[in-house]
Each structure stands twice: as structure tokens, then as C-alpha cells.
N, C-alpha and C positions, 0 to 999 in steps of 0.2 A: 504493500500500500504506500507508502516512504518515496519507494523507490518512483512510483507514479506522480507524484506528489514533485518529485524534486525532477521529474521531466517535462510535467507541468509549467513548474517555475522558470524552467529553461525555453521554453514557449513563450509563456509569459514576456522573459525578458528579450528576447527575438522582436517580439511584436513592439517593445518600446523604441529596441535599435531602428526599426523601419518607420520608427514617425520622429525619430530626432532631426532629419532636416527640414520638420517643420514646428522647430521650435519656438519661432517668435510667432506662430498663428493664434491668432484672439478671437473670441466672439462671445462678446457681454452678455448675449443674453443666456450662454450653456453658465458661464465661470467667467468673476472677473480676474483670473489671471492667465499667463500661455499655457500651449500645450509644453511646452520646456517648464515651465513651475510642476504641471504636474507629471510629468516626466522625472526629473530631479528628485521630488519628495519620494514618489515611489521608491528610486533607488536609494534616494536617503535611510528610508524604512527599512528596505530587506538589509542592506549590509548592517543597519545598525542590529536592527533582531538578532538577521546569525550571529554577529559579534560576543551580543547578551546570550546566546543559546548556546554558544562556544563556550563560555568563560566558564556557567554556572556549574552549582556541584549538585548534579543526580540523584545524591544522597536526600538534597534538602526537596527538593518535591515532592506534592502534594496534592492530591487529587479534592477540586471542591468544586461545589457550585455555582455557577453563573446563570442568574435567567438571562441577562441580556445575550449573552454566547449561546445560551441554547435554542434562543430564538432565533438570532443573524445569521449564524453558520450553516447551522443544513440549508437556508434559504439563498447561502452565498452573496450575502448582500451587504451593503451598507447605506445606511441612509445620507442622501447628499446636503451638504450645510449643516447637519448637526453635530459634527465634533469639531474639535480644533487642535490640532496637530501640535504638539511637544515645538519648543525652540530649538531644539538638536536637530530635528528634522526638517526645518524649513528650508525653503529656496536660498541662497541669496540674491539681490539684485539684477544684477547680470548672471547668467547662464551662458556657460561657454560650449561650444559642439564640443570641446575637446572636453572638458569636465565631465560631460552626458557620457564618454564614450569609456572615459577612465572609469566613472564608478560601474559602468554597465559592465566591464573587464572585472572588476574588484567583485561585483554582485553577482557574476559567473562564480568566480572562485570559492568566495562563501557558503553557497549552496552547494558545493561542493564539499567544502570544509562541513557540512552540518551530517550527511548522510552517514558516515562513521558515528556518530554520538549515540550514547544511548538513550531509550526511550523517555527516562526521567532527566534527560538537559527539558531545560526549559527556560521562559519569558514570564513576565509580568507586565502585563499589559494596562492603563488604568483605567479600562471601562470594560475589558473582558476575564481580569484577574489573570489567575499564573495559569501559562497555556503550557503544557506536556510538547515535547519536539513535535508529534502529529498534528496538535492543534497548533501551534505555531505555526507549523507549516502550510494549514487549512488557512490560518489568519493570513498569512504573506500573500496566497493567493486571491482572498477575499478581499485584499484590500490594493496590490495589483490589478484587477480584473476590476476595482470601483472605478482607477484611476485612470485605465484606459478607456473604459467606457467616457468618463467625460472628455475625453482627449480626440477619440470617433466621436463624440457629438461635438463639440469644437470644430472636425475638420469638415465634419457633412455642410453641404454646399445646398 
């Protein structure tokens, strides 16, 4: 299932490399920012999770309750305008093609770097609580797959 999961992600991050040269395209009425802001956060997202999923100790996990995660996730969704993304994650001002392309390099590796780990690495999410490497993994996609959707509604003509 893992192993789906982290070819998924490698999908995922295929389909951002193929909209980074249209990174300064806008349209106020999807998002007011580019498709390069939400390009960038995305990958800001996963390398930073694996990072967190990398580092933790397996030991310390714990298995608990979320309604709000058990609502989102099988639904694969996330609701658009209702959270607000951590300062670690955010864009900065300019986005460079080259930046988009280094973290999408760094956001291969990662994903790589997570499939070796055992099942109790995990994240602490603070609106899904502590996600298990699987549900991590479920998260990264879910919330990839929010960011390109607005990035195809952005480009749609």
C-alpha cells in the first residue's frame, strides 16, 4: 500500500514539474495568488513533512482520534480558504523557475528517503493531529492533489 502511495506522490510531483513554466499565471477569481505560490507551498509541504517523518522516533507514536481526518481523508479533500498554512511553508515573494525545480529535485529525494521508515515514523499535523507514515503519506497527497486542482482551475481558459 506504501509503496502505491509513494508512486502516487511521484505522479503527483511530475504533474507540478509540467505547470512550473506557468508560474506567474493568475486568475482572481480561482486564488489570489500564482500558480508558482501554489506550486512552491506544495513542495514546501512535502519536503518539510518527510523531513518531520524522517527525524521522528517510532517508538513515540501513537495511535488516536481525529474526526476532522476521518472525515477529509477517505473523501481526499480539503476545503479551499479554510486553513492557513504555517510560516515555514509559505511562498516567498518572488519564485524562481530555478527554486521550483531544486525543491521538486529535493521533494523526489525525500519521498524516497520516507519508504525505508517504519510504520510508526510519523507527523503532527495541527488540524489532523499525529498522522502514522501511511496517513502522512495519505495527507501529502491530499493536500498535493488540493493544490493542483487550484493551479488546473487557475490555468483553465
Amino acid at each position: 500500500m506504501e509503496h502505491k502511495k509513494i508512486k502516487l506522490l511521484h505522479h503527483l510531483l511530475s504533474e507540478i514539474e509540467q505547470h512550473i513554466p506557468f508560474k506567474d499565471t493568475t486568475n482572481t477569481i480561482v486564488s489570489q495568488v500564482t500558480v508558482g505560490w501554489q506550486l512552491d507551498h506544495a513542495l514546501k509541504v512535502t519536503n518539510a513533512v518527510c523531513r518531520v517523518l524522517i527525524k521522528t522516533n517510532p517508538n513515540k507514536y501513537k495511535k488516536e482520534f481525529n474526526f476532522t481526518r476521518m472525515l477529509l481523508f477517505p473523501l481526499c479533500y480539503i476545503p479551499r480558504g479554510k486553513a492557513k498554512a504555517p510560516k515555514i511553508v509559505l511562498p516567498p515573494d518572488f519564485i524562481s523557475t530555478e527554486d521550483l525545480f531544486q525543491q521538486l529535485k529535493t521533494a523526489r529525494a525525500q519521498i524516497e528517503n520516507v519508504k525505508p521508515l517504519p510504520k510508526t515514523s510519523h507527523f503532527i499535523h495541527h488540524i489532523f493531529g499525529m498522522l502514522s507514515k501511511e496517513q502522512t503519506l495519505r495527507f501529502l497527497e491530499i493536500h498535493t492533489k488540493h493544490h493542483l486542482k487550484i493551479v488546473r482551475d487557475i490555468l483553465k481558459k
